[in-house]
Backbone atoms as SQL, in Angstrom:
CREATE TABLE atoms (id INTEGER PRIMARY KEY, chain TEXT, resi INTEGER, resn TEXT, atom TEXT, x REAL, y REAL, z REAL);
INSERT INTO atoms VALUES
  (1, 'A', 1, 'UNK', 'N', -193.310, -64.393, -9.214),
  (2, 'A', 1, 'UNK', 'CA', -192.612, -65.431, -8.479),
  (3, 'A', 1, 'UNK', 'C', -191.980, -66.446, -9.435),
  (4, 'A', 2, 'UNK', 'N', -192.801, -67.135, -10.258),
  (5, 'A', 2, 'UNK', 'CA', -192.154, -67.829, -11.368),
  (6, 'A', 2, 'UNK', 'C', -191.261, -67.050, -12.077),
  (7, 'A', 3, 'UNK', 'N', -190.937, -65.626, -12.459),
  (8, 'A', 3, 'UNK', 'CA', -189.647, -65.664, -13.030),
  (9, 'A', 3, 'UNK', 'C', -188.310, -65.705, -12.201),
  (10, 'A', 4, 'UNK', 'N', -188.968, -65.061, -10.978),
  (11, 'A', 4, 'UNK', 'CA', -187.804, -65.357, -10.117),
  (12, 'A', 4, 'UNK', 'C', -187.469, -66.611, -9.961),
  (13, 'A', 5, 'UNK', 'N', -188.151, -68.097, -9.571),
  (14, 'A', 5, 'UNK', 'CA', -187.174, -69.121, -9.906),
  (15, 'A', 5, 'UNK', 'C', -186.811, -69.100, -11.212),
  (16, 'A', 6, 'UNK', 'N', -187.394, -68.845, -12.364),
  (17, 'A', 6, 'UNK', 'CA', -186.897, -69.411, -13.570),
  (18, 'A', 6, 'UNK', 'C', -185.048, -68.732, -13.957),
  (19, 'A', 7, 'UNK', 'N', -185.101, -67.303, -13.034),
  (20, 'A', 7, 'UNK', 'CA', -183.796, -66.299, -13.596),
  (21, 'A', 7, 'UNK', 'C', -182.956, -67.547, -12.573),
  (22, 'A', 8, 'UNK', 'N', -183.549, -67.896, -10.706),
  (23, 'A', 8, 'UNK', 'CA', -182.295, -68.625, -10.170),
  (24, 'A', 8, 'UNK', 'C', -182.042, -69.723, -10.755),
  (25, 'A', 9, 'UNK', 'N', -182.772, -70.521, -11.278),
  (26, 'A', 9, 'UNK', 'CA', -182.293, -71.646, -12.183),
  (27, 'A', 9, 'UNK', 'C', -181.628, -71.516, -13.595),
  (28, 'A', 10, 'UNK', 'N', -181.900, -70.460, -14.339),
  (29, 'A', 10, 'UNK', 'CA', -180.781, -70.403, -15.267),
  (30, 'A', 10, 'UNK', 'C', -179.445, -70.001, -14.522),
  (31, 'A', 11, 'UNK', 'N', -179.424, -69.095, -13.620),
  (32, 'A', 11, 'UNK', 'CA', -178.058, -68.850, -13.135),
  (33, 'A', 11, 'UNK', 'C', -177.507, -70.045, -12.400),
  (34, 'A', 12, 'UNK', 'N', -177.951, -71.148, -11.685),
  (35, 'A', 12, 'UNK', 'CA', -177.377, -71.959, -11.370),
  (36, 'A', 12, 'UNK', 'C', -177.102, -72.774, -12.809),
  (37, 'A', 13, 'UNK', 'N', -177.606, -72.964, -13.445),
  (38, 'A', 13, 'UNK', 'CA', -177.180, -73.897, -15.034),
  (39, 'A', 13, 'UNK', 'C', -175.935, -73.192, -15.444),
  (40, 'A', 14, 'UNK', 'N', -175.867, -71.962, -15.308),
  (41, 'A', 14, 'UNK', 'CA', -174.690, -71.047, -16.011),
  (42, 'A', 14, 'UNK', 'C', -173.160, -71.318, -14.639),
  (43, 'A', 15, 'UNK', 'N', -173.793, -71.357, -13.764),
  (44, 'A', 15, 'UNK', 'CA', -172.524, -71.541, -12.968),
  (45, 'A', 15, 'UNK', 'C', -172.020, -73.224, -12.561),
  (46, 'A', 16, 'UNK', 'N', -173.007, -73.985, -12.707),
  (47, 'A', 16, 'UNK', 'CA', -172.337, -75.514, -12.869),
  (48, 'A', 16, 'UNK', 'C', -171.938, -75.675, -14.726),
  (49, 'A', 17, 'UNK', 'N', -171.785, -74.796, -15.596),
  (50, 'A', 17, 'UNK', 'CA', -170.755, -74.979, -16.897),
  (51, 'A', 17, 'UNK', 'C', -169.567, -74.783, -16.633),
  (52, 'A', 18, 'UNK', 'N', -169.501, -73.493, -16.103),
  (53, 'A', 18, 'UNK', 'CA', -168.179, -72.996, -15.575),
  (54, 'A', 18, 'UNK', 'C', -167.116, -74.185, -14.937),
  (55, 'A', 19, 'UNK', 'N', -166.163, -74.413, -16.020),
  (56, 'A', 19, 'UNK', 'CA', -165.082, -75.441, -15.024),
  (57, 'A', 19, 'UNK', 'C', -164.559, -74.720, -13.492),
  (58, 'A', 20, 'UNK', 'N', -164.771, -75.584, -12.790),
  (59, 'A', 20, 'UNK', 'CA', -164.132, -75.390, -11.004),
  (60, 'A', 20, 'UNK', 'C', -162.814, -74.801, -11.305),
  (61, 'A', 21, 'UNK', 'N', -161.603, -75.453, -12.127),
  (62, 'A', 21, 'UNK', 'CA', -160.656, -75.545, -11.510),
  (63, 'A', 21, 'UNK', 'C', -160.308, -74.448, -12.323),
  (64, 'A', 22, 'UNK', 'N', -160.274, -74.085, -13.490),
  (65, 'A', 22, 'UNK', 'CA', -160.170, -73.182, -14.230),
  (66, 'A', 22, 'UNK', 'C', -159.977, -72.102, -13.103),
  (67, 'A', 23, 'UNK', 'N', -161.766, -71.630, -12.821),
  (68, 'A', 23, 'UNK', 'CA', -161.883, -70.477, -11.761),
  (69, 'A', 23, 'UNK', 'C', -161.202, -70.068, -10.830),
  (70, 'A', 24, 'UNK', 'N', -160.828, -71.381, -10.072),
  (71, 'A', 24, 'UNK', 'CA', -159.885, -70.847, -9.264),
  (72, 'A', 24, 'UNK', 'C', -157.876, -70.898, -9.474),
  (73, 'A', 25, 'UNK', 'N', -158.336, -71.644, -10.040),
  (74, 'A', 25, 'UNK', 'CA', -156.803, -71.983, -10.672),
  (75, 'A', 25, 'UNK', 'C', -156.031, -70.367, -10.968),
  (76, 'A', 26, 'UNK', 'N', -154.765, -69.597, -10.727),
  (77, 'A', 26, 'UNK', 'CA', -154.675, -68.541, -11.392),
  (78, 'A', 26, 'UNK', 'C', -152.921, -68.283, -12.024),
  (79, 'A', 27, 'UNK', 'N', -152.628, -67.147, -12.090),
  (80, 'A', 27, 'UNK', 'CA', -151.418, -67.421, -13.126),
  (81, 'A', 27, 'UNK', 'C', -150.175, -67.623, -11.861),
  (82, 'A', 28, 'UNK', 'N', -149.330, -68.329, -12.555),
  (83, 'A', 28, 'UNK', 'CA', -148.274, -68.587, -11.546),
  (84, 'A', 28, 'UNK', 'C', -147.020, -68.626, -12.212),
  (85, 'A', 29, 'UNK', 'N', -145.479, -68.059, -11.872),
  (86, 'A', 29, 'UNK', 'CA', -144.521, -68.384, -12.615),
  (87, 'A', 29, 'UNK', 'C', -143.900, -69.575, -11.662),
  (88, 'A', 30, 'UNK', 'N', -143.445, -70.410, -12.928),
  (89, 'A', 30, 'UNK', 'CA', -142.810, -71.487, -12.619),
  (90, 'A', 30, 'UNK', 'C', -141.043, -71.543, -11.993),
  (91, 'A', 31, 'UNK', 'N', -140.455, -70.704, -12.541),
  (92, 'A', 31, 'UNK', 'CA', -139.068, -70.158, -12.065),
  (93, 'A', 31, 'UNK', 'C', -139.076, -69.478, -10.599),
  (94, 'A', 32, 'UNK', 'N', -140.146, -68.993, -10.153),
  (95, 'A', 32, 'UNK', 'CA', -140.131, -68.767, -8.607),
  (96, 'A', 32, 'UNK', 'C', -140.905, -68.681, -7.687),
  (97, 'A', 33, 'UNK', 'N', -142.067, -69.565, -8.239),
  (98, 'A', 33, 'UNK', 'CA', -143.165, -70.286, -7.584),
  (99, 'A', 33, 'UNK', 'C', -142.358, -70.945, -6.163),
  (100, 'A', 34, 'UNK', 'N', -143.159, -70.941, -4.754),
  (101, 'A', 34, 'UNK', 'CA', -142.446, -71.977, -3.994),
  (102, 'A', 34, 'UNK', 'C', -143.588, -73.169, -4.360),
  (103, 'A', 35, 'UNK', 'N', -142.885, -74.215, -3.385),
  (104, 'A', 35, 'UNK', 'CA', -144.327, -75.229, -3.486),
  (105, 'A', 35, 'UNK', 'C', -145.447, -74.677, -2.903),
  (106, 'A', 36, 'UNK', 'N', -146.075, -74.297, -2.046),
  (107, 'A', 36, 'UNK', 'CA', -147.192, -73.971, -1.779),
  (108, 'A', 36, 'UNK', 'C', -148.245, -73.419, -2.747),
  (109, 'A', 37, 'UNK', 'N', -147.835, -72.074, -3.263),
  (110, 'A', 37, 'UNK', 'CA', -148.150, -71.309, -4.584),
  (111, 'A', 37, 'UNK', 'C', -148.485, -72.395, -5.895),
  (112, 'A', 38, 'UNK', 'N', -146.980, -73.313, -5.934),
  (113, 'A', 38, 'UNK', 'CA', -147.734, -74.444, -7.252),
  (114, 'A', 38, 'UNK', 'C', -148.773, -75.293, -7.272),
  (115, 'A', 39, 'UNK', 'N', -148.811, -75.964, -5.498),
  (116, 'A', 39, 'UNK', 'CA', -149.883, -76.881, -5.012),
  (117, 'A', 39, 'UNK', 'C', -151.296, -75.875, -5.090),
  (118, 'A', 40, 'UNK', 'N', -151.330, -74.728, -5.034),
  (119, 'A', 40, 'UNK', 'CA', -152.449, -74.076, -4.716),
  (120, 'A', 40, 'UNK', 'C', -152.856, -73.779, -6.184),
  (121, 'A', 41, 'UNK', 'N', -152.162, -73.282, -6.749),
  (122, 'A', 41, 'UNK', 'CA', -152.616, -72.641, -8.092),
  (123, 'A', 41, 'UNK', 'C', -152.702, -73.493, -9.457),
  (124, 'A', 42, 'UNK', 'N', -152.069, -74.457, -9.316),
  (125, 'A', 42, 'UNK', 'CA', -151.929, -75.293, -10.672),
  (126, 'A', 42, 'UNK', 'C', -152.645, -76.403, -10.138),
  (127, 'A', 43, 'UNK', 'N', -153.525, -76.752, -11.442),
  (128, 'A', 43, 'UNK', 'CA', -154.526, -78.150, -11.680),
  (129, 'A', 43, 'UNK', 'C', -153.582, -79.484, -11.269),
  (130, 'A', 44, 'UNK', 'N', -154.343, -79.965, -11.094),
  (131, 'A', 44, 'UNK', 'CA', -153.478, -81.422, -10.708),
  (132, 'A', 44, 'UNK', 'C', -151.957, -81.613, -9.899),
  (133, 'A', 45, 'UNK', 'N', -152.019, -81.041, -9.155),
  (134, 'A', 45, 'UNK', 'CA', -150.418, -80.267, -8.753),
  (135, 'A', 45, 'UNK', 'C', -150.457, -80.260, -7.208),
  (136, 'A', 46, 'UNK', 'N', -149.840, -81.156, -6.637),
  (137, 'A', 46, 'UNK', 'CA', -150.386, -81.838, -5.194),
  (138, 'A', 46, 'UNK', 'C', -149.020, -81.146, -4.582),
  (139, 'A', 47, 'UNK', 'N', -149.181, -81.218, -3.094),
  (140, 'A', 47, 'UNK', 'CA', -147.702, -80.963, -1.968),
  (141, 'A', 47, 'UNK', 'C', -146.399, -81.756, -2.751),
  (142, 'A', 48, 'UNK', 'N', -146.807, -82.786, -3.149),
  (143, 'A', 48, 'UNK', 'CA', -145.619, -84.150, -3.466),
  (144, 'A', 48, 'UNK', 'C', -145.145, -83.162, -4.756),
  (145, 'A', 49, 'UNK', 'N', -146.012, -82.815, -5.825),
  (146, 'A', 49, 'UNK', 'CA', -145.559, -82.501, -7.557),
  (147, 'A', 49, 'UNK', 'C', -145.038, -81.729, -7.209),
  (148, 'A', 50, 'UNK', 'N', -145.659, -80.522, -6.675),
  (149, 'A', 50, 'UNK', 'CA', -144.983, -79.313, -6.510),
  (150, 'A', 50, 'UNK', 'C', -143.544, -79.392, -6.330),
  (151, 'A', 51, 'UNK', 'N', -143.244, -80.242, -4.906),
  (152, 'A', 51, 'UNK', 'CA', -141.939, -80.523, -4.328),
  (153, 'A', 51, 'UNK', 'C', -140.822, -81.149, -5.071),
  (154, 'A', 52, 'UNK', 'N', -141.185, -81.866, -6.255),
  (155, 'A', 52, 'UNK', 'CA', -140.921, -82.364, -7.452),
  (156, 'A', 52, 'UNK', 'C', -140.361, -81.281, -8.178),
  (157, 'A', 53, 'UNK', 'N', -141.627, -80.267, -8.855),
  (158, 'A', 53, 'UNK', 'CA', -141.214, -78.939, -9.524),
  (159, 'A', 53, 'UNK', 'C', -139.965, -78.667, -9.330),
  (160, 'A', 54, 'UNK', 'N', -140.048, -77.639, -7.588),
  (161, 'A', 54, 'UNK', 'CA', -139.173, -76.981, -6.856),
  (162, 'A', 54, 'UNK', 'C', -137.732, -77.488, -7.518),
  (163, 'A', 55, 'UNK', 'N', -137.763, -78.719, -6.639),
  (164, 'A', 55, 'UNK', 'CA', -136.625, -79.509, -6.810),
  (165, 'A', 55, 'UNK', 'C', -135.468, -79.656, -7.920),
  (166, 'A', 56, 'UNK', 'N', -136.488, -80.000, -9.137),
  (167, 'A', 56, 'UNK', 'CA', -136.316, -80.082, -10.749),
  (168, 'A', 56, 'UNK', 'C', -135.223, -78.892, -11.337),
  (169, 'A', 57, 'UNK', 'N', -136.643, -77.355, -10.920),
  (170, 'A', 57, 'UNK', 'CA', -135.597, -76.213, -10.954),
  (171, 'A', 57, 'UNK', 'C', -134.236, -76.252, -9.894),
  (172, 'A', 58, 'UNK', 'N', -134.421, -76.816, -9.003),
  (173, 'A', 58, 'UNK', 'CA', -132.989, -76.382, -8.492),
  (174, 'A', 58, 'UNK', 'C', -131.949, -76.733, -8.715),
  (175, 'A', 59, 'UNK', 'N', -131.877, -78.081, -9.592),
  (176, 'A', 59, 'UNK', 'CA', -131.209, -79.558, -10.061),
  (177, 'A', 59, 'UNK', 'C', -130.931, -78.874, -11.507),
  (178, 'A', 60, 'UNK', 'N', -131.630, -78.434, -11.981),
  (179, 'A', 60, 'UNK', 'CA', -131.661, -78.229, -13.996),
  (180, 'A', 60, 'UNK', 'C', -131.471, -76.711, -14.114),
  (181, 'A', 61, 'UNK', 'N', -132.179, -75.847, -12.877),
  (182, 'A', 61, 'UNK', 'CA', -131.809, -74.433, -13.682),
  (183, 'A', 61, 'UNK', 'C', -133.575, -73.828, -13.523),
  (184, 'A', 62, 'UNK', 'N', -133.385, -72.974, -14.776),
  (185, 'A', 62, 'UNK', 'CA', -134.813, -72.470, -14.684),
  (186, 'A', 62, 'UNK', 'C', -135.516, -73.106, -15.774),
  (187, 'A', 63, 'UNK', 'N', -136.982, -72.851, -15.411),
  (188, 'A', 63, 'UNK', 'CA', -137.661, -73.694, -16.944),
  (189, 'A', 63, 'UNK', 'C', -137.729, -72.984, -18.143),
  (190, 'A', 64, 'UNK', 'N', -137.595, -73.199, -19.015),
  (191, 'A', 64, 'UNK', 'CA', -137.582, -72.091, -20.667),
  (192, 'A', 64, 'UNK', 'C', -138.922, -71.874, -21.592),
  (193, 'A', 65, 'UNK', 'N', -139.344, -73.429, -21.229),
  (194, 'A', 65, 'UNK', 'CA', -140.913, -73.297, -21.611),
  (195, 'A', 65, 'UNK', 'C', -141.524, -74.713, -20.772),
  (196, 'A', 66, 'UNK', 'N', -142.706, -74.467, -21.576),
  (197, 'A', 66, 'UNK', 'CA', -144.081, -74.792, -20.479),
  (198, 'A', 66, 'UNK', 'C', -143.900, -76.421, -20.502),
  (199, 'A', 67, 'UNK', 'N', -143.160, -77.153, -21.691),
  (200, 'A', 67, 'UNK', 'CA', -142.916, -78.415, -22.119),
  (201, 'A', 67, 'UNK', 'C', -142.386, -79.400, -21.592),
  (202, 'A', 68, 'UNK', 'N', -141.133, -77.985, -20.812),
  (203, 'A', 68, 'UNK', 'CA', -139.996, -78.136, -19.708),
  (204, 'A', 68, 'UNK', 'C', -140.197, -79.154, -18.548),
  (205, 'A', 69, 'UNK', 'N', -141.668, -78.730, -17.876),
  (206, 'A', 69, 'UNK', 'CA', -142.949, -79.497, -17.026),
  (207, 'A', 69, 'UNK', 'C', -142.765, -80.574, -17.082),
  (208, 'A', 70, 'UNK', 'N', -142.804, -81.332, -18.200),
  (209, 'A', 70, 'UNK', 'CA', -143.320, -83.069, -18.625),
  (210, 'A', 70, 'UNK', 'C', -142.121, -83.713, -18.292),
  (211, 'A', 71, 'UNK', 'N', -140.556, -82.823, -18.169),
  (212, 'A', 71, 'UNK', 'CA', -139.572, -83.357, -17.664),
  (213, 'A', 71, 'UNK', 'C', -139.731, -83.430, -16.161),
  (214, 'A', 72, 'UNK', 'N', -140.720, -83.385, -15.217),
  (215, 'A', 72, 'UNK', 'CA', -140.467, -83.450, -13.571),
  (216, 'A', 72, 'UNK', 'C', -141.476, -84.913, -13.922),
  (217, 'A', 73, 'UNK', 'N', -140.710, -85.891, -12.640),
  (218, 'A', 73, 'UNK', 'CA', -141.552, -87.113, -12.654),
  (219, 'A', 73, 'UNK', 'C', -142.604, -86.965, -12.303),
  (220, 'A', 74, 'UNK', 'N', -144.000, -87.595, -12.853),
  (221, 'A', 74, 'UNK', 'CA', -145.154, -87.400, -12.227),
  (222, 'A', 74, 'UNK', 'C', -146.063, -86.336, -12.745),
  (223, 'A', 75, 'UNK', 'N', -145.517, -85.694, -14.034),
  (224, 'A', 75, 'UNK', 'CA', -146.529, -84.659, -14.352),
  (225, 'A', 75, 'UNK', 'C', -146.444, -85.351, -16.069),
  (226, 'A', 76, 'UNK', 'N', -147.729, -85.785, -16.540),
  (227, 'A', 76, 'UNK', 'CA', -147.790, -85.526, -17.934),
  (228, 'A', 76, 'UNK', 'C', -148.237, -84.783, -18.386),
  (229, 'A', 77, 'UNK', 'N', -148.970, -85.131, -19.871),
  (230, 'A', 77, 'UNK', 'CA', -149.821, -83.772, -20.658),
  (231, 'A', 77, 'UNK', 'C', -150.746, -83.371, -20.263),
  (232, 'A', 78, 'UNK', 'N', -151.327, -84.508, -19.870),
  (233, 'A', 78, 'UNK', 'CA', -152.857, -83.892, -19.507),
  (234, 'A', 78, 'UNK', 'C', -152.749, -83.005, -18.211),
  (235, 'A', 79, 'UNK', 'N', -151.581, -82.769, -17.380),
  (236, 'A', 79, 'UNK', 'CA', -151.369, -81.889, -16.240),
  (237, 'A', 79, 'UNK', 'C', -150.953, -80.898, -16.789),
  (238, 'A', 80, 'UNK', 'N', -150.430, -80.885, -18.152),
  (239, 'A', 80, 'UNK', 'CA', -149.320, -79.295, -18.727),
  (240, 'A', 80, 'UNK', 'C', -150.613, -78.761, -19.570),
  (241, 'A', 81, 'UNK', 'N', -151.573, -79.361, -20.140),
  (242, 'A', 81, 'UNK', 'CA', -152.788, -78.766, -21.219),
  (243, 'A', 81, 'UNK', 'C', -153.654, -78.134, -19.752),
  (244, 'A', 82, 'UNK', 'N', -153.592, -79.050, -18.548),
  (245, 'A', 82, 'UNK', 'CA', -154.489, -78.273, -17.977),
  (246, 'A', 82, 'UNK', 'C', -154.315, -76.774, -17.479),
  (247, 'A', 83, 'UNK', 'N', -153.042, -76.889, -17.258),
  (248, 'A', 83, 'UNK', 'CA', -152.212, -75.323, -16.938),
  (249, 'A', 83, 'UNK', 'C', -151.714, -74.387, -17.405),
  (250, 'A', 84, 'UNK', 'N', -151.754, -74.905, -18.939),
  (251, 'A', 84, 'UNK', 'CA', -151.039, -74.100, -20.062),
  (252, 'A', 84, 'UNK', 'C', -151.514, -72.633, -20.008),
  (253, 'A', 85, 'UNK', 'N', -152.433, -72.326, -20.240),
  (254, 'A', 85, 'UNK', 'CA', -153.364, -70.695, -19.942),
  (255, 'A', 85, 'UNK', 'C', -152.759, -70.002, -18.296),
  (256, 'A', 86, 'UNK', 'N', -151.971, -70.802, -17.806),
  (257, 'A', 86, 'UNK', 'CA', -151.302, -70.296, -15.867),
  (258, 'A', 86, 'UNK', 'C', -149.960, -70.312, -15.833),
  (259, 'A', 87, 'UNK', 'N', -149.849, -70.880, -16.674),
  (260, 'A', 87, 'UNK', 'CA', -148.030, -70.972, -16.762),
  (261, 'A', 87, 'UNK', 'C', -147.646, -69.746, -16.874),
  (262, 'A', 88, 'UNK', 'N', -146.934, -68.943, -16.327),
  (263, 'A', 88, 'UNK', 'CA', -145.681, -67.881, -16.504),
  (264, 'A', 88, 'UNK', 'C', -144.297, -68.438, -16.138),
  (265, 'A', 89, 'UNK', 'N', -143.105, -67.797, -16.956),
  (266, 'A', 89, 'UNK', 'CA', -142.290, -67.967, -17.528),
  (267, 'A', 89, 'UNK', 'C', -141.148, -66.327, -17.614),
  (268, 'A', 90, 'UNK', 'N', -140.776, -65.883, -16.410),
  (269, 'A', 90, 'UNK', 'CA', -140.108, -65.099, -16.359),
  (270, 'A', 90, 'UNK', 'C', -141.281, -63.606, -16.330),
  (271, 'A', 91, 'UNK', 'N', -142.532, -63.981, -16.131),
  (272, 'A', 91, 'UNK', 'CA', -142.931, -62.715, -16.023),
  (273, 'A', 91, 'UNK', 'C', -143.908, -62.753, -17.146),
  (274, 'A', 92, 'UNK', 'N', -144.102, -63.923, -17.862),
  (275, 'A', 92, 'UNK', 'CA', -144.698, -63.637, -19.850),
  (276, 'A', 92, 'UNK', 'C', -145.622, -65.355, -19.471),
  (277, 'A', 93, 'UNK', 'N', -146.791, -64.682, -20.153),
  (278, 'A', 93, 'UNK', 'CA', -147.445, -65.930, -21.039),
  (279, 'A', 93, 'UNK', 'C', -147.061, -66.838, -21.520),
  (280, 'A', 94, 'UNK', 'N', -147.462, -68.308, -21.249),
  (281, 'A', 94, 'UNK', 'CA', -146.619, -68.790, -22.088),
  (282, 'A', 94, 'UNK', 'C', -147.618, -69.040, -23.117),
  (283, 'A', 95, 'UNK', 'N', -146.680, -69.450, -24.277),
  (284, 'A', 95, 'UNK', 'CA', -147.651, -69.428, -25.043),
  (285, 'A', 95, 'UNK', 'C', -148.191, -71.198, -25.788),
  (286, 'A', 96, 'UNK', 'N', -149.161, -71.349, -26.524),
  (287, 'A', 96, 'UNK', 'CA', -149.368, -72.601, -26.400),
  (288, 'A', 96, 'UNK', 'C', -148.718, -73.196, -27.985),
  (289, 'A', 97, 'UNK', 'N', -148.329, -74.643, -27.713),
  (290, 'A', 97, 'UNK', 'CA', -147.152, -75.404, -28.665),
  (291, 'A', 97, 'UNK', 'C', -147.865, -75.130, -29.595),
  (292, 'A', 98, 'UNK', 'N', -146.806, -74.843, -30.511),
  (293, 'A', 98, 'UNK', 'CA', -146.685, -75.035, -31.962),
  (294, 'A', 98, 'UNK', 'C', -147.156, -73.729, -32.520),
  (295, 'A', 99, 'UNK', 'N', -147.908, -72.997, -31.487),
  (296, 'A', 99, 'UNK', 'CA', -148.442, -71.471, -32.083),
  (297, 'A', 99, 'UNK', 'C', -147.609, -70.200, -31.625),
  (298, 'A', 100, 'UNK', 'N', -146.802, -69.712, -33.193),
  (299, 'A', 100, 'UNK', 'CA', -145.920, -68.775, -33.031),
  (300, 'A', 100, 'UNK', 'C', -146.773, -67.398, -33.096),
  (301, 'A', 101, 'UNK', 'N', -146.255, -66.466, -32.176),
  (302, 'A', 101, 'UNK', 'CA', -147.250, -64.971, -32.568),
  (303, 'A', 101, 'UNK', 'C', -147.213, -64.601, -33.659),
  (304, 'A', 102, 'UNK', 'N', -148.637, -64.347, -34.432),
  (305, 'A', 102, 'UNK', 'CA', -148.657, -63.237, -35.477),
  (306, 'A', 102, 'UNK', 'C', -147.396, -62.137, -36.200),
  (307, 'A', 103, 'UNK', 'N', -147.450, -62.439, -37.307),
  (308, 'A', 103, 'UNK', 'CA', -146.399, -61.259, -37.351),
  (309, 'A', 103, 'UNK', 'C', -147.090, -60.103, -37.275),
  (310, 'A', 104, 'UNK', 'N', -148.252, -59.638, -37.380),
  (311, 'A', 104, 'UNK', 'CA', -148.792, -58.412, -37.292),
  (312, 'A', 104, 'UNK', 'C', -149.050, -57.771, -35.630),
  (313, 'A', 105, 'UNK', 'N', -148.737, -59.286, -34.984),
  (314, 'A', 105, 'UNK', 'CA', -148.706, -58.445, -33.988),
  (315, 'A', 105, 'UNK', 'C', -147.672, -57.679, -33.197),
  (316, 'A', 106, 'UNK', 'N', -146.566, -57.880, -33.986),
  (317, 'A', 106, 'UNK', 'CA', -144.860, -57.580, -33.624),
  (318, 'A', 106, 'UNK', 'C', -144.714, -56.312, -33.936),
  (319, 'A', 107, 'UNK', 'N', -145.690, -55.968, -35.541),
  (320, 'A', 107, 'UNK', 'CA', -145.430, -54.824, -36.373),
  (321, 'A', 107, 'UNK', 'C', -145.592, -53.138, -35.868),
  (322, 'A', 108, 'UNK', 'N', -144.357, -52.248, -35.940),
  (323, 'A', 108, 'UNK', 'CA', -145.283, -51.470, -35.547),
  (324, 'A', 108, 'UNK', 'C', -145.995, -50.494, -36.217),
  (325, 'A', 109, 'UNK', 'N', -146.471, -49.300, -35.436),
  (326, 'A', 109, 'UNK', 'CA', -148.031, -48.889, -36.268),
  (327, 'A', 109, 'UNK', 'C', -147.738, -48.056, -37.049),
  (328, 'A', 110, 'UNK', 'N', -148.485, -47.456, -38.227),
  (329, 'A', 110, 'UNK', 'CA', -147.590, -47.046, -39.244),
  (330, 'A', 110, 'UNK', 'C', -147.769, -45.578, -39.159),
  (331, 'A', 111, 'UNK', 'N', -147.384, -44.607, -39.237),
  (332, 'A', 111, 'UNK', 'CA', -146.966, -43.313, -39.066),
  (333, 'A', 111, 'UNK', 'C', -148.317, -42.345, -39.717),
  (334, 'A', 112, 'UNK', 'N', -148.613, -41.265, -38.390),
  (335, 'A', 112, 'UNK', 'CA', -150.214, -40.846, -39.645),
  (336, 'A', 112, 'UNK', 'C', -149.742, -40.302, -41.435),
  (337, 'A', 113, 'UNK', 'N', -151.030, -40.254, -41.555),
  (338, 'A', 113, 'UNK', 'CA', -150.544, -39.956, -43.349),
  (339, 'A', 113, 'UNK', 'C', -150.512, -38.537, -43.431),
  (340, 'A', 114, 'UNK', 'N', -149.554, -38.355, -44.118),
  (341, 'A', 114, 'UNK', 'CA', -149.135, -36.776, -44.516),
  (342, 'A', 114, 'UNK', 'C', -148.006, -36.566, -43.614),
  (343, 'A', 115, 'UNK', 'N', -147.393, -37.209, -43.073),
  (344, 'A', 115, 'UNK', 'CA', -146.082, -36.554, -42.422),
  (345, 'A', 115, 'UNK', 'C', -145.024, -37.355, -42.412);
């Protein structure tokens, strides 16, 4: 009996670490997200932001990167760091500032040996 509470109490310790919003939060592209989809899926991202978003793109075009964001009124960094890992961007990851991909990961693979 005691390990059985002891296993449900570590599993509850392991599931209040887990950030909430993270979990449910999931990937979304920003170029053809409606509002609903942005209010639902992105952190900090209410009926009003979203409608903001929408708007932004329809006024400017499409977004190019994730940075693009901090230009709609009402969203700063701490709303673009929270989403950065959800952001899509035509279909692609975005990826996070200042970190360019690997060149090894561009490279391709090198041909077996002997032929």
């Amino acid at each position: 009996m005691q390990d059985k509470n002891i296993r449900t109490l570590v599993q509850g310790l392991i599931l209040s670490l887990l950030p909430v919003g993270a979990a449910l939060a999931g990937p979304v592209n920003l170029n053809s997200a409606d509002v609903a989809t942005l209010a639902r899926e992105l952190d900090g991202i209410g009926p009003a932001k979203a409608q903001a978003i929408v708007e932004f793109r329809q006024k400017n075009g499409p977004f190019k990167s994730p940075e693009d964001l901090l230009k709609v009124d009402g969203i700063g960094e701490r709303v673009l760091e929270q989403n950065r890992g959800n952001i899509r961007l035509n279909g692609t990851t975005a990826a996070p500032a200042g970190k360019a991909t690997p060149k090894s990961a561009s490279k391709p693979a090198a041909p077996p040996a002997g032929r």
